[in-house]
C-alpha positions in Angstrom: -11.9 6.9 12.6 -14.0 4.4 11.9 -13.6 0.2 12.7 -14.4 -2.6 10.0 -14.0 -6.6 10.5 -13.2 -8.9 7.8 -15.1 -11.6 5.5 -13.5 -13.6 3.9 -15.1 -15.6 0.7 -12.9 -18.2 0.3 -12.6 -21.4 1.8 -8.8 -21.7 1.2 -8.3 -18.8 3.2 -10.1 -20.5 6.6 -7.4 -20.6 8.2 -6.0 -17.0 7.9 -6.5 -13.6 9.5 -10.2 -13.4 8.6 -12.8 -13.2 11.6 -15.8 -13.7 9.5 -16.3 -16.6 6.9 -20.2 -17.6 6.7 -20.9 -16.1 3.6 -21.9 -12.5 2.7 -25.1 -12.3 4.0 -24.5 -13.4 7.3 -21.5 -12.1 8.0 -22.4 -8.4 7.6 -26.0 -9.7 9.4 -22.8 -10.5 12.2 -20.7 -7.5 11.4 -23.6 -5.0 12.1 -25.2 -6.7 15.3 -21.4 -6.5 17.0 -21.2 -2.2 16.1 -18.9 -2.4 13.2 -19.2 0.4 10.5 -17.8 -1.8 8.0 -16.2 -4.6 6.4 -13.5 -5.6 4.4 -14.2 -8.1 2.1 -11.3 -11.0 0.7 -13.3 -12.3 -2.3 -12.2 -15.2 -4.7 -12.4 -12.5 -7.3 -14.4 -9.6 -8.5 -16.7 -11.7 -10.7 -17.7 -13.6 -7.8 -19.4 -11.2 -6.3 -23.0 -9.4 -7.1 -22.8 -6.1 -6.8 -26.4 -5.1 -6.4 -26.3 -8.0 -3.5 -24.0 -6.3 -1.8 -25.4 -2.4 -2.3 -28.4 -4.0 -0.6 -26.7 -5.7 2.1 -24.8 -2.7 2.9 -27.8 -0.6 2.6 -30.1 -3.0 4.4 -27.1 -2.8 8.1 -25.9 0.4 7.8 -22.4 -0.7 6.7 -20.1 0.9 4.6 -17.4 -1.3 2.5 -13.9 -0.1 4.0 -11.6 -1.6 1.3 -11.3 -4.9 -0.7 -8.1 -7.7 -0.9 -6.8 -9.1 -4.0 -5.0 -11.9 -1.9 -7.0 -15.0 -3.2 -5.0 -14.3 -6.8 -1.6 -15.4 -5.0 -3.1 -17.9 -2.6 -5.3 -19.8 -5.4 -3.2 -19.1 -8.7 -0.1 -17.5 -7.5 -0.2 -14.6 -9.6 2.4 -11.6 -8.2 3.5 -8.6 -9.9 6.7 -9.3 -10.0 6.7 -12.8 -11.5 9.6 -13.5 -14.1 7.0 -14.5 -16.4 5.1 -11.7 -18.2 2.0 -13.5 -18.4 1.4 -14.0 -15.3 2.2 -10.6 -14.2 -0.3 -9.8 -17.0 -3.0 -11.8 -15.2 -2.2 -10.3 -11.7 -2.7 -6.7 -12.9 -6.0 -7.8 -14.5 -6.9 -9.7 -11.1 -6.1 -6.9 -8.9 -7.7 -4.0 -11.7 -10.8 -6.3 -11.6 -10.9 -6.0 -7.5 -10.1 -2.5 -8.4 -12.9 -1.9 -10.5 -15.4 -3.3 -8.4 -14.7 -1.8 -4.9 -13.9 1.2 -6.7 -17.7 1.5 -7.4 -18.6 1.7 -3.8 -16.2 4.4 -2.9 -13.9 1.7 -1.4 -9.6 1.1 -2.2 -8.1 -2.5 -3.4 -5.1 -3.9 -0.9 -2.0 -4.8 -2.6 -0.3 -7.5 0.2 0.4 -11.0 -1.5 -0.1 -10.1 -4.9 3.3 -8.0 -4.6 5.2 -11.4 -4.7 9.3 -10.8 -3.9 11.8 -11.0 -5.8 12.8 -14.1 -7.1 15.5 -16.9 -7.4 17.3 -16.0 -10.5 15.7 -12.1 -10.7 18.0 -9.2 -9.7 16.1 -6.8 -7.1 16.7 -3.8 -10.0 14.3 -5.8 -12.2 11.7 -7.1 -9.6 11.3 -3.4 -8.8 11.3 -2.3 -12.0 8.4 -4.7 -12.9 6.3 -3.5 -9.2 6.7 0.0 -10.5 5.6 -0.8 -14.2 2.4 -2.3 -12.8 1.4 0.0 -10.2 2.2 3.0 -12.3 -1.1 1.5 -14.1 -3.0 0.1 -11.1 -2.5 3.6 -9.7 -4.4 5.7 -12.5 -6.5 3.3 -12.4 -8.0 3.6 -9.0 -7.3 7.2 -9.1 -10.4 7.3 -11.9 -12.7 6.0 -9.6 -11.5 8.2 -6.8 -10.3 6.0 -4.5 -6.2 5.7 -3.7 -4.8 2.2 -4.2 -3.5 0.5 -1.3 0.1 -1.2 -0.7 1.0 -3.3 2.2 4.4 -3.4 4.2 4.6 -7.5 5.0 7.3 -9.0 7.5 10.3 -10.3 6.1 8.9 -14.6 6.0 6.4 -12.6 3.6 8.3 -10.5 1.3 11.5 -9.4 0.6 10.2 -6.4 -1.3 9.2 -3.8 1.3 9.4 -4.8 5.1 9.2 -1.4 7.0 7.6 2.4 6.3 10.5 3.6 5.5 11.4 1.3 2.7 8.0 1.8 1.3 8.2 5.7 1.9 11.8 5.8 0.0 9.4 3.6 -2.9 6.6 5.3 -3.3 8.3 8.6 -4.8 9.9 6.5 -7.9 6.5 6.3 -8.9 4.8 8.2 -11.7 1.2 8.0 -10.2 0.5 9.5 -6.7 -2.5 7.5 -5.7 -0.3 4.7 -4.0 -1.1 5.1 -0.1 0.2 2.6 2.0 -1.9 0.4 4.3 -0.3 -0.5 7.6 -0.4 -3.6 9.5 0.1 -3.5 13.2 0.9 -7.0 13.1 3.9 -6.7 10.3 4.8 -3.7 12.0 5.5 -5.4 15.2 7.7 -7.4 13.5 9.9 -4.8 11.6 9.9 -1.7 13.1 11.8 -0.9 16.1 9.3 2.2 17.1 5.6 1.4 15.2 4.4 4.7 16.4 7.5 6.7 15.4 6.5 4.8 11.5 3.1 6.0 11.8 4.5 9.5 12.2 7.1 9.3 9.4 4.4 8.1 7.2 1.6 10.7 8.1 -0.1 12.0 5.3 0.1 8.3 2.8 -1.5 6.4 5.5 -4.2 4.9 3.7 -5.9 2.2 5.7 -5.0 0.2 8.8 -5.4 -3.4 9.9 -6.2 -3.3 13.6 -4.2 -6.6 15.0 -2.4 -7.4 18.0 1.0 -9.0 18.2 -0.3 -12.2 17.7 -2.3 -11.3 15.1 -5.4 -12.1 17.0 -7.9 -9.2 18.2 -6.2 -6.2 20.0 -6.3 -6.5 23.9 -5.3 -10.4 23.0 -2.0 -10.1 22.8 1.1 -7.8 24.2 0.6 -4.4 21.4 0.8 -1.1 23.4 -1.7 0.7 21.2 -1.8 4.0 23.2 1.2 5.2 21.4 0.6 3.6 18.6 -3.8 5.6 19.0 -1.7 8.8 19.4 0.4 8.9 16.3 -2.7 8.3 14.1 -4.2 11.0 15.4 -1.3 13.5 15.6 -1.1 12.6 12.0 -4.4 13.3 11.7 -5.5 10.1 10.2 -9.2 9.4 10.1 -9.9 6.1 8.1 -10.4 2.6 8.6 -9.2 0.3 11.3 -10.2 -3.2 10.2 -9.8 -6.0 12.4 -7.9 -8.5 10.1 -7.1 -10.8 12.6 -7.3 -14.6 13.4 -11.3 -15.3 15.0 -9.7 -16.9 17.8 -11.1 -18.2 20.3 -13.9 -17.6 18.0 -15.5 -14.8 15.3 -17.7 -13.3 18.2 -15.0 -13.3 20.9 -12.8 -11.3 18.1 -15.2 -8.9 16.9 -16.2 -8.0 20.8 -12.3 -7.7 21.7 -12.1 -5.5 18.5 -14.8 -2.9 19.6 -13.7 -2.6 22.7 -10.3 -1.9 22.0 -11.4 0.8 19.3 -13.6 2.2 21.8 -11.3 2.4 24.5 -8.1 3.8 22.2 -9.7 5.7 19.4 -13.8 6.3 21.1 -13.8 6.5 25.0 -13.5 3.7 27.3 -16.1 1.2 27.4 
């Protein structure tokens, strides 16, 4: 396994579970230094970012890109896929395919979290789902032909009333045409919903596509109350051997996090420090 830290590109966002927020550059400069193998990278949107700039940052740290978020299309326009109004479910798949398209080219999956919305005042859950399937039964195929899976995120219930636990996404994911839909989970969300998180893990095995390293808090593991040993185990009965990024809060600041972080991988998933 390896462990990746955010940065986030947008100022909106300051506030959230981001650890790094100084601008590319110097954030992977940061990332690197603290022993990180990647980063995950929230950007405004694809076109915001250069993507020889970032090839060379990469190249120039020895970092790898772990996976990209399409959140900034909820928190700045509000765009879900599952919006009553065509348009702007229109507009999210082209915001997330664009996010799609871009990490795509350095090997690297999309994160479907905010962008899935919930279903609405008005809207029947038949029809919201309907709609969530309709789009990623496109966004699917279309990570697929850049060989990398598109991922989908569990949130808690005050986030989403789509999907709140594996098992609700497990019993999702086969209405699907496409079969590039792996599902990303949270350690935070899932110490809200799940009555066993390392039982989940289990059950989900093989679609686990990406994990967000968090404690309950959703600061830096070892700053809260998560057991992780159980949680470590699972991942690695199920033979898991991708990405735990650190999207946490960079409390009580970005270093602190990042330290906590590495230790914590190191200690569960590397030897003990």
């Amino acid at each position: 396994m390896r462990c990746a830290v955010t940065v986030c590109l947008v100022p909106e966002a300051r506030m959230g579970p981001f650890v790094l927020h100084d601008g590319l550059a110097e954030s992977l400069e940061h990332a690197a230094r603290a022993g990180f193998d990647g980063v995950e990278i929230f950007p405004g949107h694809a076109d915001d970012l250069n993507g020889r700039e970032l090839r060379d940052l990469l190249r120039k740290h020895r970092l790898q890109l772990a996976a990209m978020g399409t959140g900034a299309g909820w928190l700045r326009r509000k765009l879900s896929l599952t919006d009553p109004d065509p348009h702007v479910r229109m507009c999210a798949r082209d915001f997330i395919g664009a996010v799609i398209d871009f990490a795509g080219g350095f090997g690297a999956p999309a994160i479907l979290g905010s962008m899935q919305g919930r279903v609405a005042d008005g809207v029947s859950r038949e029809q919201a789902l309907a709609w969530l399937t309709e789009e990623l039964d496109q966004l699917g195929p279309r990570a697929h032909a850049l060989d990398v899976p598109l991922l989908y995120e569990p949130l808690n219930r005050y986030e989403t009333n789509l999907f709140n636990t594996v098992d609700d996404a497990l019993g999702f994911l086969p209405t699907l045409r496409t079969r590039n839909v792996r599902l990303l989970l949270d350690l935070f969300h899932m110490n809200i919903e799940e009555t066993d998180m390392a039982a989940a893990v289990r059950r989900a095995g093989p679609v686990v596509g990406h994990v967000h390293f968090a404690d309950t808090n959703r600061r830096a593991v070892g700053m809260g109350h998560l057991d992780v040993g159980p949680v470590a185990r699972a991942l690695r009965e199920v033979g898991y051997d991708g990405w735990l990024s650190a999207e946490v809060r960079p409390l009580p600041d970005s270093g602190a996090a990042m330290a906590a972080t590495i230790q914590s991988f190191r200690k569960f998933f590397g030897g003990v420090v």
